[in-house]
Backbone bond lengths (Angstrom), bond angles and torsions (degrees), N, CA, C in turn:
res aa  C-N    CA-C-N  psi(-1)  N-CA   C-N-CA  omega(-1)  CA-C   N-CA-C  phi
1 X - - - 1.458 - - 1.519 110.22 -
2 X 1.410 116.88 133.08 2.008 125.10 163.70 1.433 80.38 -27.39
3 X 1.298 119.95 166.97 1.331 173.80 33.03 1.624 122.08 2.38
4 X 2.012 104.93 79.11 1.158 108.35 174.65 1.201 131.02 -108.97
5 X 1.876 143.45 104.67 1.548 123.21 171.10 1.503 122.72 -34.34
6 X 1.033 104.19 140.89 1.531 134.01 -158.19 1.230 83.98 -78.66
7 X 1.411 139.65 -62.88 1.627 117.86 173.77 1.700 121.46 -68.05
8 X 1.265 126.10 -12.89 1.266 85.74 154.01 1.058 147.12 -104.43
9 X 1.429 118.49 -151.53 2.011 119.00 -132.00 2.047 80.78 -125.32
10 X 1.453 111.93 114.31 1.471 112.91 179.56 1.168 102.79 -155.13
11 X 1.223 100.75 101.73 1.596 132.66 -178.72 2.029 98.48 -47.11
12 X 1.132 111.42 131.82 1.216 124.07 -167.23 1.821 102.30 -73.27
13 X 1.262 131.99 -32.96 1.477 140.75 179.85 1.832 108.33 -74.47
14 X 1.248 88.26 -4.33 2.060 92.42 -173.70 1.549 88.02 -76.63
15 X 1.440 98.88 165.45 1.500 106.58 -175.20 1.645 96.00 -129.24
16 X 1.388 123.18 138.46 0.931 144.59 178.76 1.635 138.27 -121.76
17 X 0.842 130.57 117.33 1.873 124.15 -170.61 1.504 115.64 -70.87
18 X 1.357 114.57 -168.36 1.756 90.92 179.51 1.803 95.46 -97.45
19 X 1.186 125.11 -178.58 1.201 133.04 166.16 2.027 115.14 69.12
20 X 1.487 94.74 2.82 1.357 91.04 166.53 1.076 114.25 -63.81
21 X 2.104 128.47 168.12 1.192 113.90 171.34 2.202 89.19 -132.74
22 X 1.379 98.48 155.51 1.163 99.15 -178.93 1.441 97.81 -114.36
23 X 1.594 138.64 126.71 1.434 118.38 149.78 1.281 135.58 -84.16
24 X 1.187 137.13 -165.53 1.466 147.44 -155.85 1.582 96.03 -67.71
25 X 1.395 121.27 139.66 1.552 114.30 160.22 1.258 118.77 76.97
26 X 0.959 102.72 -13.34 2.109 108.40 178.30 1.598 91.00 -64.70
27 X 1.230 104.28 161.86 1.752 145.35 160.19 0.906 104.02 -130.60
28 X 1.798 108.56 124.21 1.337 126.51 172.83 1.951 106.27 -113.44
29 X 0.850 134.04 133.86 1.261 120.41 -162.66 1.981 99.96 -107.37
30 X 1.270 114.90 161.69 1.697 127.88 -175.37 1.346 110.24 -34.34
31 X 1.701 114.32 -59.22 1.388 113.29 -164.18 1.713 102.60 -113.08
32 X 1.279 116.49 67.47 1.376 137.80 157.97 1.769 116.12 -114.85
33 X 1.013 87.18 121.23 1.826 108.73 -171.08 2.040 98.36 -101.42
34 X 1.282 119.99 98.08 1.568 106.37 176.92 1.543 98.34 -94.59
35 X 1.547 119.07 153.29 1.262 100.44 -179.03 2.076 94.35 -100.26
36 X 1.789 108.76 -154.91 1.663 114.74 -174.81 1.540 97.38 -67.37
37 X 0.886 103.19 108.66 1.810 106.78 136.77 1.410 106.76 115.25
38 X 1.395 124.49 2.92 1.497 135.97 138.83 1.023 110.98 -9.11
39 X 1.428 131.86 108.01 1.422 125.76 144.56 1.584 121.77 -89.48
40 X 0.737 141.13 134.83 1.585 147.34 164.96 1.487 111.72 -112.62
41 X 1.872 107.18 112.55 1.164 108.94 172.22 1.637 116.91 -73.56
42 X 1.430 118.76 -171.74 1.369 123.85 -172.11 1.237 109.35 -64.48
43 X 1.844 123.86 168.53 1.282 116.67 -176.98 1.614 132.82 17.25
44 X 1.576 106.48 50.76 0.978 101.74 140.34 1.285 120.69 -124.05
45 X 1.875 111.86 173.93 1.421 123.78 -170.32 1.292 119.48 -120.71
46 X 1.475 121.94 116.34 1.415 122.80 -157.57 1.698 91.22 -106.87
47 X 0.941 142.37 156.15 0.940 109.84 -170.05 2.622 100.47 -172.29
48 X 1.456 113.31 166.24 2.012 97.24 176.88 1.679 87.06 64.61
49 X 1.444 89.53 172.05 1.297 121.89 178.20 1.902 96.13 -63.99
50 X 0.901 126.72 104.96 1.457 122.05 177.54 2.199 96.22 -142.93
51 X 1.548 89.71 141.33 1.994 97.98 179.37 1.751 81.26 -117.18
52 X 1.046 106.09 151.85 1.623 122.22 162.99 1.958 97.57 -123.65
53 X 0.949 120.34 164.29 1.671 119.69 -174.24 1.553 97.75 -124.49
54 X 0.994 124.97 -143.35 1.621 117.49 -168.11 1.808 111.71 -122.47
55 X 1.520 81.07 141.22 1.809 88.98 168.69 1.598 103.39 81.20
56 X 1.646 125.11 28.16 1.243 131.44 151.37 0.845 127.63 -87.82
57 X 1.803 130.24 149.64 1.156 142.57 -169.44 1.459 111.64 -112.15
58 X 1.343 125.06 145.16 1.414 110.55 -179.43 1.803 98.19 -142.24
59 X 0.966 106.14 114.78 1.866 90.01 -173.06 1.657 102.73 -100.59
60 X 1.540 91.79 -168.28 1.900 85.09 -156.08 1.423 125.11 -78.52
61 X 1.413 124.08 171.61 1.314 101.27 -148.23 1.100 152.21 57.70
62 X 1.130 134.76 3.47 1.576 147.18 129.33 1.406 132.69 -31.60
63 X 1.308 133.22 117.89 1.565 132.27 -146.55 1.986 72.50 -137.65
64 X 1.521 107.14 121.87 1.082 115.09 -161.70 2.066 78.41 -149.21
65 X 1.597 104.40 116.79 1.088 122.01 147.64 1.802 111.07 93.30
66 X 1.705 109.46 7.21 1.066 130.44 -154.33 1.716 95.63 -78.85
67 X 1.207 138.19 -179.69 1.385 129.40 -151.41 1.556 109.05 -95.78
68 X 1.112 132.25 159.18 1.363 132.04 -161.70 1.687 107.32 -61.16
69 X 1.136 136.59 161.66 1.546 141.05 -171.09 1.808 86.90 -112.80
70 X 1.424 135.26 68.66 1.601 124.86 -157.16 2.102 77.68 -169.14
71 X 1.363 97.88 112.14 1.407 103.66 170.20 1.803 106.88 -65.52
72 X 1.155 124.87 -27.31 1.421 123.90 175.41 1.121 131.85 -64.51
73 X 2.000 113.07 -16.56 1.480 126.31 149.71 1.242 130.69 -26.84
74 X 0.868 130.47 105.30 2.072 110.91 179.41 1.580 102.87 -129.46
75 X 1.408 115.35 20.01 1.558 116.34 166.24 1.414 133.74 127.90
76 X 1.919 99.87 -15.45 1.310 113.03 173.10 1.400 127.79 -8.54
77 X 0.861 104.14 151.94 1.953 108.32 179.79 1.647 100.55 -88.52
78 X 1.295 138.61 49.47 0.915 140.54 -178.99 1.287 123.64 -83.81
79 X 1.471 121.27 157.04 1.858 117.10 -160.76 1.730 86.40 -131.09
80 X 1.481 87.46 161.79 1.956 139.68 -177.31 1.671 90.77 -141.30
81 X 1.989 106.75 110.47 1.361 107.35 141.54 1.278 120.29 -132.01
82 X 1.289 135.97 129.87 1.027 168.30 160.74 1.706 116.90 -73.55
83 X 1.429 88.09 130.86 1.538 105.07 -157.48 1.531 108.40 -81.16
84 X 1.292 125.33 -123.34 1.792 151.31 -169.77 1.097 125.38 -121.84
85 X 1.131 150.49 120.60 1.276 169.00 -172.74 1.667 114.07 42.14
86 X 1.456 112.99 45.95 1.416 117.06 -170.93 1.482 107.58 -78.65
87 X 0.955 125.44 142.23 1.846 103.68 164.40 1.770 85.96 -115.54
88 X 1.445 90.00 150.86 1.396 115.29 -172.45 1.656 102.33 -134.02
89 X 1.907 116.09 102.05 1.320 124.13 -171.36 1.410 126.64 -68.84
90 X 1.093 146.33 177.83 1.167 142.29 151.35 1.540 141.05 -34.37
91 X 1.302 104.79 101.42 1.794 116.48 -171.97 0.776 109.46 78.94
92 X 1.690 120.08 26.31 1.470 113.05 161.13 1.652 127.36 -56.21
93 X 1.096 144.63 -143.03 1.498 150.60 164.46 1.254 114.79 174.47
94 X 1.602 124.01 129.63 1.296 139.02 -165.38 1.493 103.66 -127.04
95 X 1.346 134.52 126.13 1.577 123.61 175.35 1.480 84.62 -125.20
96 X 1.826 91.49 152.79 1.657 112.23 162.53 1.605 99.88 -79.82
97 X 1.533 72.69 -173.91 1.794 85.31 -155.66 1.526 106.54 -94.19
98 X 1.164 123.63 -162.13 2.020 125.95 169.00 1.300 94.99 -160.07
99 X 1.334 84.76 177.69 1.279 121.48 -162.39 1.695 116.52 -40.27
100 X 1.228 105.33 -48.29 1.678 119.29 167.42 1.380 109.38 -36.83
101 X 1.056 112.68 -59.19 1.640 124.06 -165.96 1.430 128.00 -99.35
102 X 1.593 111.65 3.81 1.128 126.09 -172.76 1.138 136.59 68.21
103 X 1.120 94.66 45.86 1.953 137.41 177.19 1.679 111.99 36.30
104 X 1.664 95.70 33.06 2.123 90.86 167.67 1.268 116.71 -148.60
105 X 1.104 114.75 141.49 1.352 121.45 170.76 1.667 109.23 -98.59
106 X 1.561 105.48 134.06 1.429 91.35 176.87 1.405 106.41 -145.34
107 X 1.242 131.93 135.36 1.079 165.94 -179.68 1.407 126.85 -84.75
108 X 1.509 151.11 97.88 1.071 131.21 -140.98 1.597 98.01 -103.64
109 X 1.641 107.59 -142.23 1.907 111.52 178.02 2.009 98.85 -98.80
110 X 1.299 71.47 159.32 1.527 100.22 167.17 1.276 114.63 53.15
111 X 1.230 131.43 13.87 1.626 132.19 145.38 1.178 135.48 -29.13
112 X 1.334 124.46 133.43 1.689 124.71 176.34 1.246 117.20 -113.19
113 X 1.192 129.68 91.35 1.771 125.79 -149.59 2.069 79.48 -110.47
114 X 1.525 111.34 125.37 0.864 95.96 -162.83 1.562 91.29 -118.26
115 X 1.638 127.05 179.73 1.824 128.30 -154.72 1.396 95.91 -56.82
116 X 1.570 84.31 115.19 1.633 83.15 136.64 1.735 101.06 112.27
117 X 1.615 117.23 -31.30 1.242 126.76 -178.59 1.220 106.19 -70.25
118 X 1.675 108.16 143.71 1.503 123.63 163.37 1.337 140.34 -113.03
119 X 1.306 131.53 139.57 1.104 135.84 -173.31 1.840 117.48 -95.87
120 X 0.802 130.73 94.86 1.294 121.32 -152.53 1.870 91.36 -94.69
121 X 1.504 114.21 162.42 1.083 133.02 147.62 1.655 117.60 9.54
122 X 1.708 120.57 96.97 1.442 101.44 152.66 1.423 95.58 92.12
123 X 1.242 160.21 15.76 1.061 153.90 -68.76 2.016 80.52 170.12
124 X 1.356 117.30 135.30 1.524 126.87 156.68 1.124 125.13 -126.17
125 X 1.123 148.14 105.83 1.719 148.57 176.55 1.065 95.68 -118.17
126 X 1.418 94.61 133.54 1.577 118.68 -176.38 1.833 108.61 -88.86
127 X 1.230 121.14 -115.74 1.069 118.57 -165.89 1.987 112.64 -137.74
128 X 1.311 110.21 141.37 1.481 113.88 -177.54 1.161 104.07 58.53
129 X 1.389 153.10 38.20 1.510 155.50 98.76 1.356 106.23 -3.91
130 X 1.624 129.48 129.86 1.280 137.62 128.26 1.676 95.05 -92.69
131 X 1.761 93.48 142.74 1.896 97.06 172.24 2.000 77.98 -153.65
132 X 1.698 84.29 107.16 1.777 99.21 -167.91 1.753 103.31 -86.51
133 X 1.806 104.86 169.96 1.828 97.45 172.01 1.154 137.48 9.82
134 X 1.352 122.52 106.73 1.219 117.73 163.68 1.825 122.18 62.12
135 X 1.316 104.57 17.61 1.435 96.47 -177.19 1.404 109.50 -92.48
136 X 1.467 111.75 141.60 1.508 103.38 -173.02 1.272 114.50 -120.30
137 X 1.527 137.58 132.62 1.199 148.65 136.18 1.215 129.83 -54.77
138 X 1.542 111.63 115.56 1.196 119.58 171.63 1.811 111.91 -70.99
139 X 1.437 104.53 -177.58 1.310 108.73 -167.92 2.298 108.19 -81.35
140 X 1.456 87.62 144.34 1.537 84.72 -171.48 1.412 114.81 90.13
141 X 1.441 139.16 -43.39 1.384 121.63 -176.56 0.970 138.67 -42.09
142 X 1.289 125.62 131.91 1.861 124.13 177.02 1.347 112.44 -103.62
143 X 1.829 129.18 133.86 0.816 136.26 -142.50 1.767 79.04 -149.48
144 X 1.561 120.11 104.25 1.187 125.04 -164.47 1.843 102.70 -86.28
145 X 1.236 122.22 -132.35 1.409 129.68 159.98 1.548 130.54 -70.45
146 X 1.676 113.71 153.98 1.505 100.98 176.58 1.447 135.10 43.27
147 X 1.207 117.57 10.17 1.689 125.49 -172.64 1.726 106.25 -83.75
148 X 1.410 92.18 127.88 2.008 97.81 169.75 1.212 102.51 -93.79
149 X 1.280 137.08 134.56 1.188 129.16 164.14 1.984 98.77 -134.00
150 X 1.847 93.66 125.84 1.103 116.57 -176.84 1.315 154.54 -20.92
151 X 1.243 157.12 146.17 1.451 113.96 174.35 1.431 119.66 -81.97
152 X 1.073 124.43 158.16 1.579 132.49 -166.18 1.267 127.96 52.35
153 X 1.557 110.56 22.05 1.651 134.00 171.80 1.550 100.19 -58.71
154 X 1.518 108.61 126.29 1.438 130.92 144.87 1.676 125.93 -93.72
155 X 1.177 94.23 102.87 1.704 97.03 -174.33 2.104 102.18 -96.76
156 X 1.194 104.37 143.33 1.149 105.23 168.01 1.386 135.83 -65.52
157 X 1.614 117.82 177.61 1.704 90.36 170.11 1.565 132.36 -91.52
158 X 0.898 136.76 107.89 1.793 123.84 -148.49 0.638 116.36 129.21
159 X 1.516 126.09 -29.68 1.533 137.91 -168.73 1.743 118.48 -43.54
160 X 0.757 128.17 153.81 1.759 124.32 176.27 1.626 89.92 -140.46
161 X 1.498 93.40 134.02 2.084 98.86 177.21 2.016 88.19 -123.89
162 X 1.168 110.93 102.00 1.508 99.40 -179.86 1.731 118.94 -80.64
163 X 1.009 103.75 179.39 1.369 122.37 -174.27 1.397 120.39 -15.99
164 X 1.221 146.08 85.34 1.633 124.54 161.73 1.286 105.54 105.87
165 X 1.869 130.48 13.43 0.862 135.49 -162.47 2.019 104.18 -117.24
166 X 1.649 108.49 144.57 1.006 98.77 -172.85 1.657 120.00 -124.69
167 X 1.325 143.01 143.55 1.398 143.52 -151.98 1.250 91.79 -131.30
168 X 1.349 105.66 111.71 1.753 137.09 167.56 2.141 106.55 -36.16
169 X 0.924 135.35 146.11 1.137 142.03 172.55 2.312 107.28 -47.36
170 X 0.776 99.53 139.84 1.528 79.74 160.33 1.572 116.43 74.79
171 X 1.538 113.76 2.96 1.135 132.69 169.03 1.364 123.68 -39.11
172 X 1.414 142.83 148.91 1.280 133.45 129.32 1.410 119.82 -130.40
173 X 1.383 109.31 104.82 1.862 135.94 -157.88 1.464 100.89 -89.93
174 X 1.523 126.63 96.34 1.546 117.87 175.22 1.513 93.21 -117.22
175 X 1.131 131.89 49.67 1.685 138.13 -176.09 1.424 102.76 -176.27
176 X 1.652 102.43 149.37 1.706 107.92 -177.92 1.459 97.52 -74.09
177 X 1.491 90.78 148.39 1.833 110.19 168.20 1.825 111.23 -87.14
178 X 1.001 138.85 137.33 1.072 119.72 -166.70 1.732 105.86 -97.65
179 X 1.045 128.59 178.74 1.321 125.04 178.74 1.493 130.00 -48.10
180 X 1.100 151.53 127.55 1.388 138.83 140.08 2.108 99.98 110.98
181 X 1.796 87.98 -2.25 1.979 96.91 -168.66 1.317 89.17 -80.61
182 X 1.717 104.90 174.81 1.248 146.91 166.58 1.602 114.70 -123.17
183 X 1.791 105.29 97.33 1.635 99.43 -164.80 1.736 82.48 -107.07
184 X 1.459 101.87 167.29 1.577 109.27 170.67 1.483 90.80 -158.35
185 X 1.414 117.37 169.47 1.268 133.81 145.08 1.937 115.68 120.17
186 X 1.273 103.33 -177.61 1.290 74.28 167.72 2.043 96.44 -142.28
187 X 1.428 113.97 134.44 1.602 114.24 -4.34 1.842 97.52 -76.78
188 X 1.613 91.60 169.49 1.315 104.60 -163.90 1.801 103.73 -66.75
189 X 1.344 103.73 138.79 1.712 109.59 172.99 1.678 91.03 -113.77
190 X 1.933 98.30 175.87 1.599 87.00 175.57 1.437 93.25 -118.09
191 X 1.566 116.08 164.49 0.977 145.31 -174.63 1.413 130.03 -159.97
192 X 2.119 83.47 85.85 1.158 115.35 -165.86 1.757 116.41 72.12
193 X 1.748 97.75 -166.43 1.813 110.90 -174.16 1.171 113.33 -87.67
194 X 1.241 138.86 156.43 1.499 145.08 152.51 1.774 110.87 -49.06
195 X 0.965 110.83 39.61 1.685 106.87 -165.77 1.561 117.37 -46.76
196 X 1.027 111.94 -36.73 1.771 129.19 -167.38 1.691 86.61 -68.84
197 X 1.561 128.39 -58.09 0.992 106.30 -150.42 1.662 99.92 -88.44
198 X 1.497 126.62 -15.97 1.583 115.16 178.13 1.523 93.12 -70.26
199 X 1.301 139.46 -38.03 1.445 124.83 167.42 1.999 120.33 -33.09
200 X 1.214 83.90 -68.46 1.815 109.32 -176.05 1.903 88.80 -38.74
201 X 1.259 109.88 -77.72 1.443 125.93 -175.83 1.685 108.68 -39.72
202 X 1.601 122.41 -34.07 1.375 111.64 159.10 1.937 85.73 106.30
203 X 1.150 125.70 29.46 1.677 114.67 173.94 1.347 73.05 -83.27
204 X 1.237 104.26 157.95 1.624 145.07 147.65 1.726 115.47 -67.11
205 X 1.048 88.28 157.75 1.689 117.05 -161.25 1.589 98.20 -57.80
206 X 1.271 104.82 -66.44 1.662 138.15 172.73 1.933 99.69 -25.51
207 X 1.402 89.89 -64.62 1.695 102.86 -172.04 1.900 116.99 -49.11
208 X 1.711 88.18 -59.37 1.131 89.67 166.26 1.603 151.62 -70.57
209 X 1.417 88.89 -15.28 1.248 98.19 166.20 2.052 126.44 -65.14
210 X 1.684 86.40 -42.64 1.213 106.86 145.70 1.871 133.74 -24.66
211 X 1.398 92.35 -55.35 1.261 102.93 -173.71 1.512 112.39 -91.50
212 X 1.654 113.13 -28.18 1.396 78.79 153.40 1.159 128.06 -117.99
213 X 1.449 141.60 63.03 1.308 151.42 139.99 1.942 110.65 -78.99
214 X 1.380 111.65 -19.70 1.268 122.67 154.11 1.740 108.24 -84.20
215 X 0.747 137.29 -32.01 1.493 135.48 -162.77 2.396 83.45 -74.42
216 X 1.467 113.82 -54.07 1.119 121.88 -149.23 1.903 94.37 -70.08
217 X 1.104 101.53 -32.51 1.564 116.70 -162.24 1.865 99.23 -76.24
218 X 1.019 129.34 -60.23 1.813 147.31 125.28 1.210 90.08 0.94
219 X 0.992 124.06 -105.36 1.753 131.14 -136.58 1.296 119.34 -95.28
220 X 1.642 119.38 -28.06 1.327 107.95 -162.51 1.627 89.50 -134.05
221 X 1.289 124.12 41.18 1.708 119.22 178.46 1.533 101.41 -110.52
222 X 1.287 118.57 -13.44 1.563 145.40 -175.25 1.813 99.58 52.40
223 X 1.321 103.69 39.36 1.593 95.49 -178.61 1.601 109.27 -112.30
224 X 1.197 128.46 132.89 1.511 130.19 175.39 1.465 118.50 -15.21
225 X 1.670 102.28 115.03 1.560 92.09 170.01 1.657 145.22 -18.19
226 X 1.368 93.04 -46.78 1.693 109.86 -171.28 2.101 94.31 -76.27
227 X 1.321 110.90 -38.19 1.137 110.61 -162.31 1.804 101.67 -85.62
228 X 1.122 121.86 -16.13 1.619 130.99 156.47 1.182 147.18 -79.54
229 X 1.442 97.62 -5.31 1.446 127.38 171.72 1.443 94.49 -104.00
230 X 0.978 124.15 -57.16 1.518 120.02 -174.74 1.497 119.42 -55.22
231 X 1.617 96.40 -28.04 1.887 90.09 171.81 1.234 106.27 -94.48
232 X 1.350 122.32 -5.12 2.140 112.96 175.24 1.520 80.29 -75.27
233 X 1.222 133.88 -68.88 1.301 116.40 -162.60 1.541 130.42 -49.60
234 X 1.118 110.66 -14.41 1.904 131.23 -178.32 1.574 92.96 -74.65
235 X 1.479 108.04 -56.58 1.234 117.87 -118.83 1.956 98.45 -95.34
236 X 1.732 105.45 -60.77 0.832 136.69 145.76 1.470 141.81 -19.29
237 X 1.496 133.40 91.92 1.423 119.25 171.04 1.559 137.34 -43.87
238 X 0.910 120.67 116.16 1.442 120.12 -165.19 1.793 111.78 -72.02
239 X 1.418 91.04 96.88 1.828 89.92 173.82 1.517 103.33 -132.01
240 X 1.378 121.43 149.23 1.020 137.00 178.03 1.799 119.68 -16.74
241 X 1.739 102.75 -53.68 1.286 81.51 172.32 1.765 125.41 -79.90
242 X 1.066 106.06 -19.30 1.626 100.44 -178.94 1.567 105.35 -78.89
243 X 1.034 123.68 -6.28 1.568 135.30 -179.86 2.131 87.75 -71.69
244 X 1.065 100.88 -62.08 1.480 113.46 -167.50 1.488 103.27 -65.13
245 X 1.395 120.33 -32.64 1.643 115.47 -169.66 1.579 98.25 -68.18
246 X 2.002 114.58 -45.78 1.412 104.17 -155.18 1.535 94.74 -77.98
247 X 1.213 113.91 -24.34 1.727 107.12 -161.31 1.484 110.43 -82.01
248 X 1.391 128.64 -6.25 1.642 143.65 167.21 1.728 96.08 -85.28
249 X 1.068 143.60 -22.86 1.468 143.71 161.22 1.602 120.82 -62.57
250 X 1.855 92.14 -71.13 1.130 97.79 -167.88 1.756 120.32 -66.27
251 X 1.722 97.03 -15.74 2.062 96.73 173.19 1.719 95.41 -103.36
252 X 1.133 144.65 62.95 0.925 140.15 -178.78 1.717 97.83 -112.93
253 X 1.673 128.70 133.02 0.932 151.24 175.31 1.484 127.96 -68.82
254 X 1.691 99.25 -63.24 1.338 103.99 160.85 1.151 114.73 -95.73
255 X 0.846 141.87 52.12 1.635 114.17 -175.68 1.326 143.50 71.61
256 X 1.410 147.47 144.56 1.537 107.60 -167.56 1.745 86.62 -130.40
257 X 1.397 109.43 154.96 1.589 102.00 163.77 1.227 145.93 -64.06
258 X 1.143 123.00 159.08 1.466 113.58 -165.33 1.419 112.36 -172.98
């Protein structure tokens, strides 16, 4: 059976797993689905069509599922789902998605959304993300695998930060980061690979080296995108990650930094 505080406020139509725990002061709202092993610290508010999956943490003060921050909102039945063992820190904020974006926000496993950061509207994070202090997401961004993103990072709206790539503290990101980079600044340029963390992650020497003879060919050959991708692909062994570096370039929307 939940484990619910007697003061809080949990709408009887919410759906709950066994072994959730509710604390003191939370609001759980009608169409909230928590999955097993949810904890919810005190005063917080889960709140819209929002699923949490199992073995998440939510500590207090957390406004999880609350209505989009987008004057073009007018009430949609729009969803926030949230994956597996995320912990979600203090005063964080999560909005569902609209109509623009195809009304969801989704959130994958093992995330560390740490005080204070927001998830705005429409919004995708994949999985094992740290996104530290106060960093904020604009509406729409995709935040692929393994990505740190800074404290007090401003990401744009559109933005894409791909795979394994990391954003300096103090950022302001109005262009995609490409995979496996290290962007900083404002606005953010990159400077150089994430090396420390393809280490941490366990790529091989071989790989990375790999990756950056594409990173050099990209950024510092000063030759046209289309025509720099086309020589990593000539030039270059085709392995999974350089498959992922050129193909996060070549579908890139805005632009990526550099």
């Amino acid at each position: 059976m939940s484990r619910v505080h007697p003061s809080a406020i949990v709408d009887p139509c919410a759906e709950m797993d066994s072994d959730v725990e509710i604390g003191s002061h939370c609001v759980i709202g009608a169409a909230v689905k928590i999955g097993k092993g949810t904890r919810v610290h005190s005063h917080a508010v889960i709140e819209g069509r929002t699923t949490l999956g199992e073995g998440n943490v939510i500590f207090p003060f957390a406004t999880v599922g609350t209505v989009p921050q987008d004057l073009k909102y007018k009430g949609e039945p729009s969803e926030l789902f949230i994956g597996n063992r995320n912990t979600i820190r203090e005063y964080v904020s999560l909005n569902p998605g609209t109509t623009a974006g195809g009304m969801v926000t989704r959130v994958g496993d093992q995330n560390l959304l740490m005080m204070h950061c927001h998830i705005a509207h429409d919004c995708i994070i994949g999985n094992r993300n740290v996104i530290a202090n106060g960093a904020t997401l604009g509406g729409h961004v995709v935040i692929e695998d393994f990505v740190i993103v800074g404290g007090l990072v401003g990401i744009h709206q559109f933005v894409r930060i791909g795979t394994g790539a990391i954003v300096g503290a103090g950022s302001m990101v109005s262009k995609d980061v490409p995979p496996y980079c290290n962007a900083t600044g404002d606005r953010a340029k990159l400077h150089g690979l994430n090396i420390e963390g393809l280490k941490r992650r366990g790529f091989d020497k071989a790989v990375i080296d790999l990756i950056r003879r594409a990173y050099r060919i990209a950024f510092n050959s000063k030759l046209r995108t289309e025509d720099a991708l086309n020589r990593i692909r000539k030039e270059i062994p085709s392995t999974p990650e350089i498959e992922t570096f050129v193909t996060f370039i070549a579908h890139s929307q805005r632009g990526v930094c550099r």
